[in-house]
C-alpha positions, 0 to 999 in steps of 0.5 A: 701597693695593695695586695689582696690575698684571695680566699679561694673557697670564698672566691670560686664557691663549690669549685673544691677541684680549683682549690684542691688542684692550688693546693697540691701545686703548692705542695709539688712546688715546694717538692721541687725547690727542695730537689731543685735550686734552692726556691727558684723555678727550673722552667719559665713558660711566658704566654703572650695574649695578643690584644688581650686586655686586664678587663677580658681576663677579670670578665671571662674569670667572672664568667668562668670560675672554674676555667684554666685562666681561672686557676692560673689566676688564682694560682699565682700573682695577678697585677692588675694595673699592668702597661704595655710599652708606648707605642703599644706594638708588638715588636716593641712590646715583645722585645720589653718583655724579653730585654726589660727595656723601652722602646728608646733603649732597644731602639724598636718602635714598631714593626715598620720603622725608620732609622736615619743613619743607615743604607736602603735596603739593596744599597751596594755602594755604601760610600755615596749613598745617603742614609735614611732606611726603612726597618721592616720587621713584617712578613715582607722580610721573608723569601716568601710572604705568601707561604706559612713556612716563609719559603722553606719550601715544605712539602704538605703544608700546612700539615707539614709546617712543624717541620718548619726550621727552627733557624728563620734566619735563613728564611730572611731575604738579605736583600729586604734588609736595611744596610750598615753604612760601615760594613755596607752588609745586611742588617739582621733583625737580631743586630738592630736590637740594642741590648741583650735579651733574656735568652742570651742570659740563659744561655750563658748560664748554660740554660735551653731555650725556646720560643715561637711568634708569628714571624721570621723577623723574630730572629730579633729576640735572638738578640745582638748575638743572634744566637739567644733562642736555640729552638725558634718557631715562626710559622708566617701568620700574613701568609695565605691560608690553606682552605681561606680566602687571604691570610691566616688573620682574615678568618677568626677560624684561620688564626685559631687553627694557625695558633694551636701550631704554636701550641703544639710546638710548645706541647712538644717542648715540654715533653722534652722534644724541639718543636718538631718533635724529632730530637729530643732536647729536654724541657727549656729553662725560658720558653713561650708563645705568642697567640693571635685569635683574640686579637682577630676577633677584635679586629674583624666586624664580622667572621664566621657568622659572629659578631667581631668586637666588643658588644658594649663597652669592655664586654666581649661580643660573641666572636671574642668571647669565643676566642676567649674560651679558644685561649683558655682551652690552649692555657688548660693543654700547656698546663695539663701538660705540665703535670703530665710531665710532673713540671708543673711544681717546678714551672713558672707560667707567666700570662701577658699581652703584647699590646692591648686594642682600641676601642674597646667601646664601639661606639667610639670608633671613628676610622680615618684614611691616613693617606690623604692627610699624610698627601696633604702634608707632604703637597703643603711642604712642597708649595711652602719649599719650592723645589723640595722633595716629600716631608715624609720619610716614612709613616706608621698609623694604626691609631697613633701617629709616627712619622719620621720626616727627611728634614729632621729640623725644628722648623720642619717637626713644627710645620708638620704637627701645625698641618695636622692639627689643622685638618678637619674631615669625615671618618667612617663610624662602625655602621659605614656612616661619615664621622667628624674628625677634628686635629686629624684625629689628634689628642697631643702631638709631641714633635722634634726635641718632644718627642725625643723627650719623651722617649728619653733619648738625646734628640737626633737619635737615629731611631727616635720618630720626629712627630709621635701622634696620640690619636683621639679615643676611639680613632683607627687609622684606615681606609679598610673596614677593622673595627679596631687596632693597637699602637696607640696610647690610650688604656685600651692599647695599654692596659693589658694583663700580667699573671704570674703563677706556679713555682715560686710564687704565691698562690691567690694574690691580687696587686693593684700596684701600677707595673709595667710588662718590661718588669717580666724580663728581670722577673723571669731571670730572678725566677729560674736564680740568675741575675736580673742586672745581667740585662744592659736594659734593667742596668740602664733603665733600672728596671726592677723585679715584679713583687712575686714573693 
């Protein structure tokens, strides 16, 4: 590991406010460990940047030396080298970052998963049913999809929404949800997870806590107690957009006024309030949000008049250096605030990604539709097994490939990764031209026991997928017109960034040590003086502490 001690003068030149600001936190922090418990933070604040990659960070710190990301930066630790899980989604990523454990040990893939052994959703007789299900954690779970409030029924949205409930539990439509087999009742986001989650420590410990995301399913980092977050905001980002055309993540301008909701929630939190500013509760102990605009402008070709993507390899194109600038802004607001209510010595601020976007080159991309491969396989299955039903139980592909099949054999994982590697075809480039693919858009197929292997699970897992696809660079699985996507296991889905910064930590440090951002959960129990181990995750995966001190 190297760890470079920055020279801030040095580093920002004439921005004598950047270094005299790190040094006047230095002091607060150093006031209130002495007023605190012992050298510990009293609040940790965990910023998720969707799609935000190491390479955004360092390029718009570069551009702008003396902005918030640049203080926060150089006001804390910076790992450079930092990994999202695999596959890189939001679901599995968020939920390492709060239980300190991968995919196969939380048992979260993605978002839209499958698991064997339980019941369809709306199964009542649970005794001659056959288990296989679905395990949807979109915006298909709530009452209602099309509502930022997930169908609580506000009056005056979407000026209202800070008055959504802090309980989406109940905004979660039971009939939407897989089945338990034993009990045959409902699966709660929160009692698919496998291991507990940070809040729950804190909470145990007697510690407040909050968080806010995109939608009601995230009742899953409530964890299996379902009691984990005692102030839960989840304004729906796939529902339609007041004065837009679709949903909020359709118009890069939508998604930027439906995070600073987000923003103010947490706004309100450090003032000492709940997230609607109506009861006061006190500061959290672990509290956060999750931010969706950078993530729209790489996704988005155009919006707004602006350019969407990346203008040339790893260098933000007019809308996402925009939206850049749109998180900075939404940094310097929390951190402000913080010392507004003289937080800030005392306070932790720790900056991450769930997942990064591929490609970041352009010129790379190739978009395939999915949908013909995935008839294809199911159409040869059933020539080569008269009589039988589709191969295909379920399927994720953003640019990677999941598939998880009904016949879960050795013959039938092979059949499939032989199909797929058989396919040739025409993709659409980022101009609208045709393409060639080869492999499906393939780079390696692990399928069956490999798969299994991989994700170091026992094969048959329940959960685990029977063919897992790493796509070729530059590939995004679509039949639409976005220009890039996450999931996959390429540096651009993975390399995202991961800073540390405020009390408890050093101020101007750069690490080059390789780390993963399920390090985050252990770092933020040690941070506020609670026992990392007390994560069945970190005790499983012996997941160890980020190098803070």
């Amino acid at each position: 590991m190297t760890r470079r001690y920055v020279r801030l003068a040095a580093t920002l030149g004439a921005a004598g406010v950047l270094a005299g600001s790190t040094v006047a936190q230095a002091a607060a922090a150093q006031a209130a460990t002495e007023e605190g418990r012992g050298a510990h933070a009293q609040h940790v604040l965990l910023v998720s940047v969707d799609g935000l990659h190491q390479s955004d960070l360092t390029w718009f710190v570069a551009q702008h030396p003396q902005s918030a990301l640049a203080r926060l930066v150089h006001g804390g630790v910076e790992y450079t080298h930092a990994a999202t899980t695999n596959p890189s989604d939001s679901f599995p990523g968020m939920v390492a970052q709060l239980t300190g454990g991968g995919p196969g040990t939380t048992g979260v893939y993605y978002d839209d998963s499958y698991d064997a052994a339980l019941l369809p959703a709306g199964t009542t007789d649970c005794t001659n049913a056959k288990p296989g299900a679905e395990v949807d954690l979109t915006e298909n779970l709530d009452r209602n999809q099309d509502a930022l409030d997930a169908g609580q029924g506000l009056t005056g949205l979407p000026g209202s929404i800070l008055r959504m409930t802090g309980w989406p539990q109940t905004l979660l439509d039971p009939a939407k949800l897989p089945v338990d087999p034993h009990t045959c009742k409902p699966v709660q986001p929160h009692s698919y997870l496998r291991v507990n989650t940070v809040f729950e420590v804190a909470r145990q410990a007697g510690l407040r806590t909050a968080w806010s995301d995109k939608h009601a399913a995230y009742d899953i980092l409530n964890g299996p107690s379902g009691e984990g977050i005692q102030d839960l905001f989840t304004p729906e980002i796939n529902s339609r957009a007041t004065g837009y055309s679709g949903d909020w993540t359709k118009d890069n301008q939508a998604t930027e006024q439906y995070d600073t909701y987000k923003v103010q929630a947490v706004l309100n939190e450090i003032d000492g309030y709940d997230h609607s500013r109506t009861a006061p509760v006190g500061t959290p102990a672990v509290f956060g949000l999750n931010l969706q605009s950078v993530s729209t402008a790489q996704k988005l070709k155009t919006s707004d008049g602006l350019q969407g993507g990346y203008a040339t390899k790893g260098v933000p194109g007019p809308l996402l250096a925009k939206n850049l600038e749109f998180v900075d802004r939404q940094i310097d607001a929390l951190t402000r605030e913080l010392r507004k209510q003289h937080l800030d010595g005392s306070t932790t601020v720790i900056l991450s990604a769930k997942h990064g976007q591929s490609p970041t080159d352009p010129t790379a991309l190739n978009r395939i539709d999915d949908g013909p491969l995935l008839d294809g396989l199911n159409a040869a299955w059933k020539a080569a097994h008269p009589g039988s039903g589709a191969l295909v139980a379920h399927a994720v592909d953003d640019d990677g490939v999941l598939l998880w099949l009904n016949d879960r054999s050795s013959a039938a994982t092979q059949f499939a990764t032989a199909y797929l590697l058989a396919q040739n075809g025409n993709g659409v480039d980022i101009g609208g031209k045709a393409r060639p693919f080869t492999r499906s858009g393939l780079e390696t197929v692990y399928a069956g026991e490999e798969a299994a292997d991989r994700f170091h699970v026992a094969p048959g897992d329940s959960r685990v997928p029977d063919v897992f696809g790493v796509a070729q660079y530059g590939v995004v699985y679509t039949g639409g017109s976005k220009i890039a996507e996450h999931g996959g296991a390429h540096a651009d889905d993975l390399d995202v960034p991961l800073v540390v910064s405020g009390a408890g930590t050093p101020g101007g440090v750069r690490s080059d040590e390789k780390v993963e951002t399920k390090q985050i959960a252990p770092t933020i129990l040690k941070l506020l003086g609670l026992q990392p181990h007390a994560l069945q995750a970190v005790r499983e995966e012996h997941t160890k502490a980020l190098p803070v001190r």
